[in-house]
C-alpha positions in Angstrom: 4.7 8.8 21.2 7.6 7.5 19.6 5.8 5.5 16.8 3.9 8.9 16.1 6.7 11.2 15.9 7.7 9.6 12.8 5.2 11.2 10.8 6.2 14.3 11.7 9.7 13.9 9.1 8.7 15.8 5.8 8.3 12.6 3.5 11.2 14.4 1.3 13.8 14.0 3.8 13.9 10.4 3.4 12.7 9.9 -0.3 16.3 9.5 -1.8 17.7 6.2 1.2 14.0 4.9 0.0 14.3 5.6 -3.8 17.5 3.9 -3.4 16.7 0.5 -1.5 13.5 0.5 -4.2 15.7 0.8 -6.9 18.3 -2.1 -5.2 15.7 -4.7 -4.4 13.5 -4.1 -7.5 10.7 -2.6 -6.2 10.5 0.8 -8.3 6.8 1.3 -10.0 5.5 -2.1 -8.6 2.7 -2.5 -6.5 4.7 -4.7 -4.0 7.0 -1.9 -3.3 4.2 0.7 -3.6 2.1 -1.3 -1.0 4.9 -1.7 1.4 6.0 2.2 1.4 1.7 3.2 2.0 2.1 0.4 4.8 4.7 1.3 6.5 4.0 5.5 6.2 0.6 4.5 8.1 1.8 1.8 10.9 2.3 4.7 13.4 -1.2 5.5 12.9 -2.4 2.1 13.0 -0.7 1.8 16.2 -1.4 4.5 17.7 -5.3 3.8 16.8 -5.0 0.4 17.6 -3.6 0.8 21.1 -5.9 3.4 22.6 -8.6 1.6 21.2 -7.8 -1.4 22.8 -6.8 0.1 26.3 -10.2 0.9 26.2 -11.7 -2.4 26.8 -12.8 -3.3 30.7 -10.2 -5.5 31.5 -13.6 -6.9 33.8 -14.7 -8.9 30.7 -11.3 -10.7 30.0 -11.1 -10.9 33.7 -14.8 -12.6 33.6 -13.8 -14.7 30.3 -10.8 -16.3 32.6 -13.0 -16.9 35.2 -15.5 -18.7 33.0 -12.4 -20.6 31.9 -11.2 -19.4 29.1 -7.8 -19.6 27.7 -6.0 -17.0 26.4 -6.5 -18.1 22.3 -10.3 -18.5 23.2 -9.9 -15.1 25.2 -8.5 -13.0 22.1 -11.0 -15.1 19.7 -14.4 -14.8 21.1 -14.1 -11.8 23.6 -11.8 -9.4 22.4 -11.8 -9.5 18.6 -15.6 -9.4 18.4 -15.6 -5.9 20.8 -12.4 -4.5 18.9 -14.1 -4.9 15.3 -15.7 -1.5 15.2 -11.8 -0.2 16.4 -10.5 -2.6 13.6 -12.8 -1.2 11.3 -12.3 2.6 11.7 -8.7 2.2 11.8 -8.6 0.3 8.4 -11.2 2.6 7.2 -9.4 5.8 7.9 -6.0 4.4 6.6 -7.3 3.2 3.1 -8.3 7.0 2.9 -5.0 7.5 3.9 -3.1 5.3 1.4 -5.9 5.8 -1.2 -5.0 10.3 -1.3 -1.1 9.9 -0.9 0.3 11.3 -4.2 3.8 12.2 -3.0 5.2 8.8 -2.8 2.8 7.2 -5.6 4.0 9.9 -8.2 8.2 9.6 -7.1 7.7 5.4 -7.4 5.8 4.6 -10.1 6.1 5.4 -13.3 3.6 4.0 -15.3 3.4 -0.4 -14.1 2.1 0.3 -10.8 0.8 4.2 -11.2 -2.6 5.0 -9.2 -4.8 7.5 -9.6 -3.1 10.2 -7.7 -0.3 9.8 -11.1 -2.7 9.5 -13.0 -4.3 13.1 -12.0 -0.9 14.5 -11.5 -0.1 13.8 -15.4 -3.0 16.3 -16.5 -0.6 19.2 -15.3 1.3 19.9 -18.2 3.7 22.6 -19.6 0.5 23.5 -21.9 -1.4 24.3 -18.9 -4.3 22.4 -16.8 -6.9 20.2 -18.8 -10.2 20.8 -16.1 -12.9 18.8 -17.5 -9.9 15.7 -17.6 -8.9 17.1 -14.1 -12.6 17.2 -12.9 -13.2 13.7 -14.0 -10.2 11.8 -13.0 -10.8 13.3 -9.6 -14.6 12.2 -9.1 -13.1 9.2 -10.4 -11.0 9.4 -6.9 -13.2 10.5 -4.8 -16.4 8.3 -5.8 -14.8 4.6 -4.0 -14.0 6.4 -0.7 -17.1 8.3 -0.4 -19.1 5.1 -1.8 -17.0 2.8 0.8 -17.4 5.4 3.6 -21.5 5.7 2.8 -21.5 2.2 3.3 -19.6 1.3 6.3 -20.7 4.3 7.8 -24.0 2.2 9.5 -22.2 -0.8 10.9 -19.3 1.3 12.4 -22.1 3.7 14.3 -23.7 0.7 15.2 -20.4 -1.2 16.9 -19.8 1.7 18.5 -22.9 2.5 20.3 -23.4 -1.4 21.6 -21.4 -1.1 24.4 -20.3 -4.7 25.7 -21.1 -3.1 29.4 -24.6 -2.3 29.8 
């Protein structure tokens, strides 16, 4: 609960320590340093995701891979990555989304090196007033690889799911 309640700080609160260190170690508007902030604003989720998704597994069919004489390398290899690749897979999937539609720490990092798309959108807001069909474009332009990646990994993460290793 602990890993989770970190998300619940307003990202504001702690933009200027961040800022700071970025600006210290040379990681403003790079895509090192903009990699490493979308990382590490998503691990409690990825943990939290992770965890329950692995408590989940019957602890019968490690307990039957021991048996059979496994060790434990051989145990987290063939038994319990193959039936945690669907868990694997949503949890990367969701936090790509994630990552991919943060724009408040994309737009106070970058500048123009390492600027995504979310900048890229945001810089259509001008004191002249909003430029829609620019707007409308750039943001089909963001949509269109999640929706296109989600389309497509939509069949094998079903699929994983539904094949139960206990029958």
């Amino acid at each position: 609960m602990w890993m989770l309640s970190t998300k619940m700080l307003p990202p504001v609160g702690v933009l200027v320590p961040i800022y700071l260190i970025f600006r210290d170690y040379g990681l403003l508007d790079t895509r090192i340093g903009l990699t490493v902030v979308l990382m590490l604003i998503n691990l409690p989720i990825i943990i939290w995701m992770l965890y329950t998704y692995f408590k989940e597994i019957p602890g019968e069919i490690l307990e039957a891979a021991r048996m059979d004489g496994a060790s434990l390398k051989e145990e987290v290899l063939y038994v319990l990555t193959p039936m945690a690749i669907p868990g694997m897979a949503s949890t990367v999937l969701l936090n790509v989304i994630l990552a991919w539609n943060e724009a408040f720490w994309t737009i106070n990092l970058t500048a123009a090196n390492a600027a995504p798309l979310t900048a890229f959108i945001a810089s259509y807001s001008s004191p002249e007033g909003l430029f829609y069909a620019k707007l409308s474009a750039a943001s089909i332009m963001a949509i269109a690889p999640i929706l296109i990646m989600g389309w497509f990994s939509q069949k094998q993460l079903v699929r994983g799911l539904t094949f139960g290793a206990v029958k």
